[in-house]
N, C-alpha and C positions, 0 to 999 in steps of 0.2 A: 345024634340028630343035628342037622344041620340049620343054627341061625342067621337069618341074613341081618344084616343091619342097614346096608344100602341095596333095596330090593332092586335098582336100575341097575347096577352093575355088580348084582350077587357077590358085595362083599361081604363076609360072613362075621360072627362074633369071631370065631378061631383067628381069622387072618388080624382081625384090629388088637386081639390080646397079643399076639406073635410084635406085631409093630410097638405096642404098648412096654413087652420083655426084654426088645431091644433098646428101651430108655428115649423112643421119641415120643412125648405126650402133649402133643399140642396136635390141633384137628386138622392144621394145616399140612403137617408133617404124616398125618394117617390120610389125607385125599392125596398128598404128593406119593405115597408108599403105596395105597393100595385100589386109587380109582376113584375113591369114593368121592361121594357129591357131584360126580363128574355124567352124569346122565339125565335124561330128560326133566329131572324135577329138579337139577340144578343143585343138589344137599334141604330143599326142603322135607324133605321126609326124614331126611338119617342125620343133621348136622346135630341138633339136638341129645341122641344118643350120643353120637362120639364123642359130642363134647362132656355129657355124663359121665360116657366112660375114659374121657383122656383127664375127668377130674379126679375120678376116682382113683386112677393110678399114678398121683401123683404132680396131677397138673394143677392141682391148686394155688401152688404158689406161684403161677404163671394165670394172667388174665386169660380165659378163655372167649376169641375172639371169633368171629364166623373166616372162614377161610376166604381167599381171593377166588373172586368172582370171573371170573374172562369168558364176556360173550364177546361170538363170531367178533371179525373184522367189520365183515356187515354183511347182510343176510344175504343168503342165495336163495334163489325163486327156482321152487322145485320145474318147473320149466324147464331154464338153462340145466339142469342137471339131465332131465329129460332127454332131451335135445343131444347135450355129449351125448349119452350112452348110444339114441340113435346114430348119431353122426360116426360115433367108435365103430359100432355094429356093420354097418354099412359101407364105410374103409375097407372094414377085413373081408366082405362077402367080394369087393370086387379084385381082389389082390390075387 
C-alpha cells in the first residue's frame, strides 16, 4: 500500500524512509532529496510528518527546523503566461 506523506507532490512514506537509511535526517535534507514541501501547500500539510519522521530516525539530536522557504522572484500574472502561449502558438502557425 502506498503512503503519501506529501500529497502535492506524491512523496510517499517508502521514499522519506529510503532518504532517512541513507543517514540524512534533517527535513531540509528530505524536501532537497525527494520534493517535498515543494507544491502548492508549500510543506503545510507534510512538514510536520517529516519532521516526526526525521525525529524519530534519529534527528533528535539535531533541532528540527521548518525547511527554507523560496517563494517566486515575484509573481507572474496568469495573463502574461496566457499571452506567451498565444503569442508561441501563433509564431509556429505562421512559419
Amino acid at each position: 500500500m502506498k503512503i503519501l506523506v506529501c500529497r502535492c507532490e506524491d512523496v510517499t512514506l517508502e521514499e522519506i524512509t529510503h532518504v532517512l537509511d541513507r543517514g540524512f535526517v534533517s527535513v531540509e535534507e528530505c524536501k532537497r532529496l525527494t520534493g517535498l514541501g515543494t507544491g502548492p501547500c508549500q510543506g503545510k500539510e507534510c512538514m510536520l510528518a517529516c519532521a516526526l519522521l526525521c525525529h524519530a530516525a534519529g534527528g533528535g539530536a539535531h533541532p528540527i527546523t521548518p525547511f527554507t522557504a523560496r517563494p517566486p522572484l515575484s509573481p507572474t500574472p496568469l495573463g502574461a503566461l496566457a499571452t506567451a502561449l498565444t503569442t508561441s502558438l501563433t509564431t509556429e502557425d505562421d512559419e
